[in-house]
Structures are given as structure tokens and as C-alpha cells.
PDB file of N, CA, C, O and CB in Angstrom:
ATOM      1  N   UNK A   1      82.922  86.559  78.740  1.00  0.00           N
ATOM      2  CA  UNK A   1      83.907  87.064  77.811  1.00  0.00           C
ATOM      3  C   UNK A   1      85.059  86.072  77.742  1.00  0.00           C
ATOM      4  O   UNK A   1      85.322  85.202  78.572  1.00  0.00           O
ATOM      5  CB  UNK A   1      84.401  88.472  78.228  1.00  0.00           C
ATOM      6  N   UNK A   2      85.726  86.362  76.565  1.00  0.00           N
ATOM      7  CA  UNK A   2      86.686  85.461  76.426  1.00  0.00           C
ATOM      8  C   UNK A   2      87.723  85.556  76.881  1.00  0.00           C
ATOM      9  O   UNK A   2      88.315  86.074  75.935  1.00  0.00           O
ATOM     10  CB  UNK A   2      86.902  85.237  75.504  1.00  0.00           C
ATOM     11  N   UNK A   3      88.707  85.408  77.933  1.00  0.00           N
ATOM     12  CA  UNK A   3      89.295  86.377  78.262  1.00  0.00           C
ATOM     13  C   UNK A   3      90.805  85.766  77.387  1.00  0.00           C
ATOM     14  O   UNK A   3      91.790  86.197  77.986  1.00  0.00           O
ATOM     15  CB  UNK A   3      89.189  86.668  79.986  1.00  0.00           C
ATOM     16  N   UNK A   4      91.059  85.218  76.612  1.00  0.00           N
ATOM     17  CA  UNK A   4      92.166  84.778  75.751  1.00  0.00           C
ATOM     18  C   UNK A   4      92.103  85.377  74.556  1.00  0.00           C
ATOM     19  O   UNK A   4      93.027  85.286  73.747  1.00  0.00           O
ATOM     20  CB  UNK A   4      92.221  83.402  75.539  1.00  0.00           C
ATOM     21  N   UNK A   5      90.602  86.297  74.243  1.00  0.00           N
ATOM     22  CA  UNK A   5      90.527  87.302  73.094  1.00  0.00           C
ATOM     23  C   UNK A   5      91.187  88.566  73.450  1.00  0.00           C
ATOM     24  O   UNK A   5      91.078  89.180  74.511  1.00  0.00           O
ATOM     25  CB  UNK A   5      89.072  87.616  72.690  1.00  0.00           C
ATOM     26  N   UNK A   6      92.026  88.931  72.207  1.00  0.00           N
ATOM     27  CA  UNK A   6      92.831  90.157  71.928  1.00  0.00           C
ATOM     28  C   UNK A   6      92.184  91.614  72.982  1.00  0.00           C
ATOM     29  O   UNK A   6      92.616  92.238  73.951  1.00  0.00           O
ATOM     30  CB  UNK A   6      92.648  90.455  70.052  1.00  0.00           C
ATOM     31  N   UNK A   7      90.931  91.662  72.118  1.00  0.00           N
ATOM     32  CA  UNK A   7      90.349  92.987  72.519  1.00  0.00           C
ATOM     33  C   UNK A   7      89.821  92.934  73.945  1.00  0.00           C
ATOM     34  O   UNK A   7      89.597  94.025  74.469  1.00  0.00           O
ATOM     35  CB  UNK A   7      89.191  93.408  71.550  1.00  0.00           C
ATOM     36  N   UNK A   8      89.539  91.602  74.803  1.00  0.00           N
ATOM     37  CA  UNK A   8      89.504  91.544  76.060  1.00  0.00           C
ATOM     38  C   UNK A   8      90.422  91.776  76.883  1.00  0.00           C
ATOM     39  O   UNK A   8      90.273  92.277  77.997  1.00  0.00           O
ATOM     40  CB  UNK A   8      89.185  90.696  76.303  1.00  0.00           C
ATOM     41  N   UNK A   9      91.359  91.449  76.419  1.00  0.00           N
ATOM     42  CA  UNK A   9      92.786  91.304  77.188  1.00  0.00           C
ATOM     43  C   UNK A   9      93.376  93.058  77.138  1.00  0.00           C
ATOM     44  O   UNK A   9      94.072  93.658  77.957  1.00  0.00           O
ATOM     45  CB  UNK A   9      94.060  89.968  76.143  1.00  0.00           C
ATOM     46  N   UNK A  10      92.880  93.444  76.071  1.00  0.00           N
ATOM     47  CA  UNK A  10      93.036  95.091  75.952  1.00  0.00           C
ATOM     48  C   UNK A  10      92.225  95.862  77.050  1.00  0.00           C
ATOM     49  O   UNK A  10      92.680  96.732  77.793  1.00  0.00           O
ATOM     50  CB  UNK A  10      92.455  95.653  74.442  1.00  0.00           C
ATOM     51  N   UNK A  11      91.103  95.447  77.022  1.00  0.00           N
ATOM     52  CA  UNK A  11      89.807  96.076  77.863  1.00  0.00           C
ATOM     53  C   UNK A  11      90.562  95.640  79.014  1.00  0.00           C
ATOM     54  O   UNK A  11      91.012  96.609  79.626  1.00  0.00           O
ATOM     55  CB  UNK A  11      88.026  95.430  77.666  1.00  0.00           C
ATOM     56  N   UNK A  12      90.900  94.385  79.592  1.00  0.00           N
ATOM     57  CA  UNK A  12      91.410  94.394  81.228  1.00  0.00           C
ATOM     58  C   UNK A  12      92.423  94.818  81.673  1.00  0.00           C
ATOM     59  O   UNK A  12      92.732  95.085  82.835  1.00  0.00           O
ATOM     60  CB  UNK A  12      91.553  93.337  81.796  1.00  0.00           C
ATOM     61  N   UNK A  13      92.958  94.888  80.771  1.00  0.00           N
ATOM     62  CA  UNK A  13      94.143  95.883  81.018  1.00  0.00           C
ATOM     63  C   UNK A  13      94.197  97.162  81.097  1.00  0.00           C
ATOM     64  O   UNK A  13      95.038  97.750  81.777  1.00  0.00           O
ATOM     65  CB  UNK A  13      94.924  95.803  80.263  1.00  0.00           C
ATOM     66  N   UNK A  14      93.250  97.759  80.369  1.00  0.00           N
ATOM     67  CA  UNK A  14      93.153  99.652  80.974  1.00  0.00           C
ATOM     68  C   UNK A  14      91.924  99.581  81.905  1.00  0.00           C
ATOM     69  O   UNK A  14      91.489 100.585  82.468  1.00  0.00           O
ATOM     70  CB  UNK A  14      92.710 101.145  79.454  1.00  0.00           C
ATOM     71  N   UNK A  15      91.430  98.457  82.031  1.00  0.00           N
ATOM     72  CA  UNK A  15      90.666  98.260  83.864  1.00  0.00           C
ATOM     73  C   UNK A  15      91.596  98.680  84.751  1.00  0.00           C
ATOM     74  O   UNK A  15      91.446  99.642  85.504  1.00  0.00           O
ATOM     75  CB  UNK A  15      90.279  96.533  84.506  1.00  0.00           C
ATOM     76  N   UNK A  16      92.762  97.839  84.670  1.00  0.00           N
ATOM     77  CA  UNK A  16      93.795  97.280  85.619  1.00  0.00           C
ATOM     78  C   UNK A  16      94.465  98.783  85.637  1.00  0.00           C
ATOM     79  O   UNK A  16      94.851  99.206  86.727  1.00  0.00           O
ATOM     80  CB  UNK A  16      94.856  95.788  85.026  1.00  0.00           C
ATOM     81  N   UNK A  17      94.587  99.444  84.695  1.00  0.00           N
ATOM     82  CA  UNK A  17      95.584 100.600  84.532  1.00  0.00           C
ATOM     83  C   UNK A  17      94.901 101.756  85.088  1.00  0.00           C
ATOM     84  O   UNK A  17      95.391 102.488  85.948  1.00  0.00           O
ATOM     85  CB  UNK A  17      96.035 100.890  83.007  1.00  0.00           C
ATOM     86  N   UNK A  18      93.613 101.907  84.502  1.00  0.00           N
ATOM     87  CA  UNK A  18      92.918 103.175  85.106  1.00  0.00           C
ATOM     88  C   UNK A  18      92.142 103.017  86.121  1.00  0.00           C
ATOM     89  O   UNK A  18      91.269 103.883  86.161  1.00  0.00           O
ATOM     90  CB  UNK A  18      92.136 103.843  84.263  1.00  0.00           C
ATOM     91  N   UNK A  19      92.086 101.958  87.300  1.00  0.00           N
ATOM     92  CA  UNK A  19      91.923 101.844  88.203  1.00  0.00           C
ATOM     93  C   UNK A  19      92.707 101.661  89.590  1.00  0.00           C
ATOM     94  O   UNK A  19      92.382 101.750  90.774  1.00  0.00           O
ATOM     95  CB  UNK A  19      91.403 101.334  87.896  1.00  0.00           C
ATOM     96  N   UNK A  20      93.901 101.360  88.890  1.00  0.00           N
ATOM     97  CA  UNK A  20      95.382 100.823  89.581  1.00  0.00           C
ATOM     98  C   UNK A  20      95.137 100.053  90.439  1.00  0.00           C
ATOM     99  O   UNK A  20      94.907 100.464  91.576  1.00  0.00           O
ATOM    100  CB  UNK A  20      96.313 101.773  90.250  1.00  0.00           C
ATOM    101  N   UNK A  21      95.118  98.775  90.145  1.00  0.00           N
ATOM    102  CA  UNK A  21      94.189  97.298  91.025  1.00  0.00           C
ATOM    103  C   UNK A  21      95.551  96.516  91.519  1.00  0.00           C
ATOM    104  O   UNK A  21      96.486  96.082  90.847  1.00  0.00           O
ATOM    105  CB  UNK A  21      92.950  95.917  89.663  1.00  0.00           C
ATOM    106  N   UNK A  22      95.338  96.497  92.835  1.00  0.00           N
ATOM    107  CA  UNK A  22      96.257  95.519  92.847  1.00  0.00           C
ATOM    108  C   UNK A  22      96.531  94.145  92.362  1.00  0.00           C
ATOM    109  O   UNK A  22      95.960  93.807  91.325  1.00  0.00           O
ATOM    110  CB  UNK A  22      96.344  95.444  93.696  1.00  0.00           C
ATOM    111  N   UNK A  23      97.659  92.934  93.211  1.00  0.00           N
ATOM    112  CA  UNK A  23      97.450  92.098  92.377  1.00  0.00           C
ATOM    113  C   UNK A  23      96.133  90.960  92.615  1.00  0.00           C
ATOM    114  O   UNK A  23      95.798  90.182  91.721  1.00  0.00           O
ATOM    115  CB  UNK A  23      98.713  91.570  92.278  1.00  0.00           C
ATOM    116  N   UNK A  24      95.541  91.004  93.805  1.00  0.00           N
ATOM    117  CA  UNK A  24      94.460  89.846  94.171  1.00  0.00           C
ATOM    118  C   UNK A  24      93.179  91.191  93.482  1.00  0.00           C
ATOM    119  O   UNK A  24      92.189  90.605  93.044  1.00  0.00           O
ATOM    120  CB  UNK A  24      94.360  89.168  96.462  1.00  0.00           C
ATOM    121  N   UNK A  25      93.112  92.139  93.395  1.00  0.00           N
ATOM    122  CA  UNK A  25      92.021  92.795  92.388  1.00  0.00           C
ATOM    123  C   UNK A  25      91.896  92.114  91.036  1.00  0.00           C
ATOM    124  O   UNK A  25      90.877  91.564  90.618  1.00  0.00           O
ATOM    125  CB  UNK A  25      92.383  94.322  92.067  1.00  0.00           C
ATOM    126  N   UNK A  26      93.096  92.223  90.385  1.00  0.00           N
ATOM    127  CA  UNK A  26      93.719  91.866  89.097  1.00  0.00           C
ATOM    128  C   UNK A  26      93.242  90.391  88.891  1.00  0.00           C
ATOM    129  O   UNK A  26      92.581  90.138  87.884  1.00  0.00           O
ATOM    130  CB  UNK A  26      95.395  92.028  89.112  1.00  0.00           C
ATOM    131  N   UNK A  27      93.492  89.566  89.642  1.00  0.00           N
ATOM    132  CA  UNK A  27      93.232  88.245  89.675  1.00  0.00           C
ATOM    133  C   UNK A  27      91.444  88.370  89.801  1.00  0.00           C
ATOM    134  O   UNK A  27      90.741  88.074  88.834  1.00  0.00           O
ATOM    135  CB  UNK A  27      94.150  87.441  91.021  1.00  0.00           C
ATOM    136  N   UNK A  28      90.790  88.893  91.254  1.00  0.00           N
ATOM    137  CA  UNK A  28      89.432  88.832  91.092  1.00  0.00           C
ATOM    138  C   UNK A  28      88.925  89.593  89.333  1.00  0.00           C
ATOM    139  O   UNK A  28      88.219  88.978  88.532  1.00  0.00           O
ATOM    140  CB  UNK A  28      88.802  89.731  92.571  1.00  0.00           C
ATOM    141  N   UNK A  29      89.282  90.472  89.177  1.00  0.00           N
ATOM    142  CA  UNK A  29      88.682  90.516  87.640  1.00  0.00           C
ATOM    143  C   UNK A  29      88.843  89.828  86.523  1.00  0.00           C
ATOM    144  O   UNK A  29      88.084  89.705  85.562  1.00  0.00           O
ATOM    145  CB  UNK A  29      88.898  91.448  87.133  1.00  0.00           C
ATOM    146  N   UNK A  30      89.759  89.447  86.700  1.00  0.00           N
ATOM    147  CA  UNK A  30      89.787  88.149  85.531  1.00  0.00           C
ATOM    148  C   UNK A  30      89.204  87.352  85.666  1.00  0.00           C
ATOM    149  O   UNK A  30      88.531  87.090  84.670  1.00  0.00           O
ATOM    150  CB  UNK A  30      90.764  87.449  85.248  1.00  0.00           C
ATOM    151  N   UNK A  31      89.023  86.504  86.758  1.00  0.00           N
ATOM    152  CA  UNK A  31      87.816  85.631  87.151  1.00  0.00           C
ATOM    153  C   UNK A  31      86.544  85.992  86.881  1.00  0.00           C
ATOM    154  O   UNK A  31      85.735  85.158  86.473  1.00  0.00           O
ATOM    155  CB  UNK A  31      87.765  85.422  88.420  1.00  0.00           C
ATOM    156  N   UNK A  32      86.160  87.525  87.118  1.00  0.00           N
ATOM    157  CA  UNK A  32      85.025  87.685  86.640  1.00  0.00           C
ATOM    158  C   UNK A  32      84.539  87.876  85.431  1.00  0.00           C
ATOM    159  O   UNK A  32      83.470  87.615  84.879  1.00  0.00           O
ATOM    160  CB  UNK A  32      84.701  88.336  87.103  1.00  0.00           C
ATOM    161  N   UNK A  33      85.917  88.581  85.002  1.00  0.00           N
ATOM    162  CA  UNK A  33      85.590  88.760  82.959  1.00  0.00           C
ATOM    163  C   UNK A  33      85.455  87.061  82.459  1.00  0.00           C
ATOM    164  O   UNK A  33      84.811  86.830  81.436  1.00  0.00           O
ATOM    165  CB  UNK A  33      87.551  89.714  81.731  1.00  0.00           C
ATOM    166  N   UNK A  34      85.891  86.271  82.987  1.00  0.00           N
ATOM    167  CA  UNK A  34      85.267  84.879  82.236  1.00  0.00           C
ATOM    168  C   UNK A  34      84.498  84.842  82.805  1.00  0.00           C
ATOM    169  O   UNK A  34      84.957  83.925  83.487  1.00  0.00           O
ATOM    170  CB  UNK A  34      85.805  83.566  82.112  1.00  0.00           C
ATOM    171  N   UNK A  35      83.126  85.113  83.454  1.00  0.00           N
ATOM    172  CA  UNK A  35      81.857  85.056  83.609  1.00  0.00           C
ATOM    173  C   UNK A  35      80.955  85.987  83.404  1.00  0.00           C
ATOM    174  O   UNK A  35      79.782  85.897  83.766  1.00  0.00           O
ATOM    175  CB  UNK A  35      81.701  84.755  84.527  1.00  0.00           C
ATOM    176  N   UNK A  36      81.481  86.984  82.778  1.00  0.00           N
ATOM    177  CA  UNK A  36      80.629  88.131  82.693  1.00  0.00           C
ATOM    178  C   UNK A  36      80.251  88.419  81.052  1.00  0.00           C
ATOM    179  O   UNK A  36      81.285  88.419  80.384  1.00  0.00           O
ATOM    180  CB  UNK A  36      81.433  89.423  83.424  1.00  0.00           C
ATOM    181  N   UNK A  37      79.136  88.641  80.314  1.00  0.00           N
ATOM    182  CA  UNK A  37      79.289  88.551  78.549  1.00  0.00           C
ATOM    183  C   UNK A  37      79.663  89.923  78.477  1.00  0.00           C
ATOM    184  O   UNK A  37      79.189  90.162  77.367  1.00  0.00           O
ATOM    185  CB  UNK A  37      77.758  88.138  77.443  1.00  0.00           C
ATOM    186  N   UNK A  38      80.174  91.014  78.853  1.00  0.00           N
ATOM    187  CA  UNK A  38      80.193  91.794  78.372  1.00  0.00           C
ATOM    188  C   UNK A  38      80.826  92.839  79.309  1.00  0.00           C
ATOM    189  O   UNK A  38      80.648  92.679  80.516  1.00  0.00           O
ATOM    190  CB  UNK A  38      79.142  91.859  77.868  1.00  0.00           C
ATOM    191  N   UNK A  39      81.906  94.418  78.667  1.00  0.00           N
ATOM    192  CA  UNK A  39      82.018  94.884  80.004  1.00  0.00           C
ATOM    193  C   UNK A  39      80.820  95.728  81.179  1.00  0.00           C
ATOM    194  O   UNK A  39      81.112  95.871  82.366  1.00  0.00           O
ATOM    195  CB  UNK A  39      83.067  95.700  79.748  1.00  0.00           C
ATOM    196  N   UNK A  40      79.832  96.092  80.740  1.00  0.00           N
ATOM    197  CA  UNK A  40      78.619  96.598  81.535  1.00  0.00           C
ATOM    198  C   UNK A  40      78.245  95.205  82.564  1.00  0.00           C
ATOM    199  O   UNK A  40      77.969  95.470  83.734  1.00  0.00           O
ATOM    200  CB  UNK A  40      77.184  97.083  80.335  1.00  0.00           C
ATOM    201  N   UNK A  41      78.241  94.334  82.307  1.00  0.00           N
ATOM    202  CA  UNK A  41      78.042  92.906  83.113  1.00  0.00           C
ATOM    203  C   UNK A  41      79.277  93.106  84.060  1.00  0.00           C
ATOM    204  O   UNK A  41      79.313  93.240  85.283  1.00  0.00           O
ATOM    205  CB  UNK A  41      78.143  91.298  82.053  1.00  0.00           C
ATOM    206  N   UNK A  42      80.300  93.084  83.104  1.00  0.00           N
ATOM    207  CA  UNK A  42      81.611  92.923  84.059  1.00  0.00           C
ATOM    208  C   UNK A  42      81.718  93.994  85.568  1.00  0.00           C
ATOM    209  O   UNK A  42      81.612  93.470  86.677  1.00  0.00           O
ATOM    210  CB  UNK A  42      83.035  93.346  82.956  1.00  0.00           C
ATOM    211  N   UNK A  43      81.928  95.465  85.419  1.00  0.00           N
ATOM    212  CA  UNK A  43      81.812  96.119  85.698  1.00  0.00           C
ATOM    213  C   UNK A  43      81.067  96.319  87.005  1.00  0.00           C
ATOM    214  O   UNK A  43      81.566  96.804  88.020  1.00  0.00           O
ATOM    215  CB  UNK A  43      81.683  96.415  84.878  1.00  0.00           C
ATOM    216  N   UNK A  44      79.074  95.640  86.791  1.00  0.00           N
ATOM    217  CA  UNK A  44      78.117  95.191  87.980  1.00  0.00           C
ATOM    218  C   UNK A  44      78.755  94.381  88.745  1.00  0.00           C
ATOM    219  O   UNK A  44      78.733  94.559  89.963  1.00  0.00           O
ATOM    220  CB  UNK A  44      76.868  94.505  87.622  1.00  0.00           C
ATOM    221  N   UNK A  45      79.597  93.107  88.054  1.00  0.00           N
ATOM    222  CA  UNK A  45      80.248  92.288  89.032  1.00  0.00           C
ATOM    223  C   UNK A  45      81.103  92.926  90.163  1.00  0.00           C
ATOM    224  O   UNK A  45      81.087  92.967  91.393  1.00  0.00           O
ATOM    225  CB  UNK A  45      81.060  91.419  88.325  1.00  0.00           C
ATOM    226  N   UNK A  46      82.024  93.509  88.913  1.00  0.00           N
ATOM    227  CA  UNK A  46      83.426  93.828  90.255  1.00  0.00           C
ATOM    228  C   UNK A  46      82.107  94.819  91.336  1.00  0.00           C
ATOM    229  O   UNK A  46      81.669  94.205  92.310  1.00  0.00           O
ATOM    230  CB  UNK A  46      85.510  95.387  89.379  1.00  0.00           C
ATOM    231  N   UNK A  47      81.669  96.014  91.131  1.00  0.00           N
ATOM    232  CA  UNK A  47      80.803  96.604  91.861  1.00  0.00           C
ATOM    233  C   UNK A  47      79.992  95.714  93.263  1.00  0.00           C
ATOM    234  O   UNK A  47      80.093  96.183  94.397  1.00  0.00           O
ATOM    235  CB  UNK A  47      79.888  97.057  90.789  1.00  0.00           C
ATOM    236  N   UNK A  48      79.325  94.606  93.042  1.00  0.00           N
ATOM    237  CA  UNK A  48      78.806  93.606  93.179  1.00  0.00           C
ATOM    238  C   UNK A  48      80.128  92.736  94.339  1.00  0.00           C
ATOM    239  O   UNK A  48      79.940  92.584  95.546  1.00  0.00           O
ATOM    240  CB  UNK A  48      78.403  93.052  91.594  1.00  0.00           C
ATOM    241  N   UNK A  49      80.999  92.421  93.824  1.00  0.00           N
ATOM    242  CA  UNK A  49      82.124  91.891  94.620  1.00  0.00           C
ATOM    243  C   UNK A  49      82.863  92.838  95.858  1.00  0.00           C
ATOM    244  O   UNK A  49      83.433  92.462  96.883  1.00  0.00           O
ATOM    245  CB  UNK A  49      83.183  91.547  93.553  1.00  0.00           C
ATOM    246  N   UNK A  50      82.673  93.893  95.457  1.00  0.00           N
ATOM    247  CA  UNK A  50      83.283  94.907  96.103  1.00  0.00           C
ATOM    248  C   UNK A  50      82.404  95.117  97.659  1.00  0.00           C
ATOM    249  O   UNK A  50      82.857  95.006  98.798  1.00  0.00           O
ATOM    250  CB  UNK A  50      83.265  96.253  95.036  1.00  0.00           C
ATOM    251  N   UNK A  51      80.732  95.522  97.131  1.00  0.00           N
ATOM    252  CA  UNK A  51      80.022  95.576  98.000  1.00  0.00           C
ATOM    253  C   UNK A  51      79.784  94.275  99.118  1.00  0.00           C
ATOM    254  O   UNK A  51      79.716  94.358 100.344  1.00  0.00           O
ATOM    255  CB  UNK A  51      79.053  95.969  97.343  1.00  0.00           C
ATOM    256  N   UNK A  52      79.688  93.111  98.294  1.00  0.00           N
ATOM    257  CA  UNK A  52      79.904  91.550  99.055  1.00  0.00           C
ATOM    258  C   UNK A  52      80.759  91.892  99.843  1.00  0.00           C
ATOM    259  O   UNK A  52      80.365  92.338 100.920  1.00  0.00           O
ATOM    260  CB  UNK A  52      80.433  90.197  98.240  1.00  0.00           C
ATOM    261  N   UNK A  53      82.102  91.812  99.605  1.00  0.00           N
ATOM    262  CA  UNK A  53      83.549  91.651 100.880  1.00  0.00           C
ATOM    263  C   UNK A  53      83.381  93.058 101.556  1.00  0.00           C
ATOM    264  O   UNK A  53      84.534  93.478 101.649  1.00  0.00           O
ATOM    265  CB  UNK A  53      85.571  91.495 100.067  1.00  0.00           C
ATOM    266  N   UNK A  54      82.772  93.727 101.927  1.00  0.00           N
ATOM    267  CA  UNK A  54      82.570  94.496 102.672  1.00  0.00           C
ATOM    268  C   UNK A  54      82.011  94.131 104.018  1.00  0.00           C
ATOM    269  O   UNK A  54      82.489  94.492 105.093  1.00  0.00           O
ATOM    270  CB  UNK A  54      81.996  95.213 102.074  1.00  0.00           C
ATOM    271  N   UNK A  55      80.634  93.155 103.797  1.00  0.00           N
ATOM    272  CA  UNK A  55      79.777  93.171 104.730  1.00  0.00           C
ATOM    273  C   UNK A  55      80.248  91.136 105.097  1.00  0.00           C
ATOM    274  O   UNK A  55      79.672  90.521 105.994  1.00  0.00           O
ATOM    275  CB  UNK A  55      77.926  93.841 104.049  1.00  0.00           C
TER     276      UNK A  55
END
């Protein structure tokens, strides 16, 4: 995703809001929305990242 597009920058932001992410969350999702095409992709990631730094 693009993350310098309008409607992305909308979408990560009510991520950020209706999840209440801190700020190194905030930062890991943005990193991932530029690698992810889409939010269902995105979404597996953070999921995916979450489960990683666990173990």
C-alpha cells in the first residue's frame, strides 16, 4: 500500500485509533502497510508480528 495515499493514511489512522497503539506499534504498522497490498494482508502482518515478538 501506498502509504502517502489519502485513503491509506485514513485507514491507519482509525487502526491507530481503534486499537489505541502505541508509539513503536504506530511506527511497526506503517512499516508494514508499505509492504502489505491491501488491509486483509496488512492486518495478517501486524497479527503475524505480534505472534513473532512473543516467542
Amino acid at each position: 500500500m501506498n502509504v502517502n495515499d489519502a485513503s491509506v493514511l485514513e485507514m491507519i489512522n482509525n487502526l491507530i485509533a481503534s486499537k489505541r497503539l502505541n508509539e513503536n506499534q504506530i511506527l511497526q504498522l506503517v512499516n508494514l502497510a508499505s509492504i502489505s497490498d491491501n488491509l486483509k494482508e496488512l492486518k495478517e502482518n501486524m497479527r503475524w508480528e505480534k505472534f513473532k515478538s512473543k516467542y
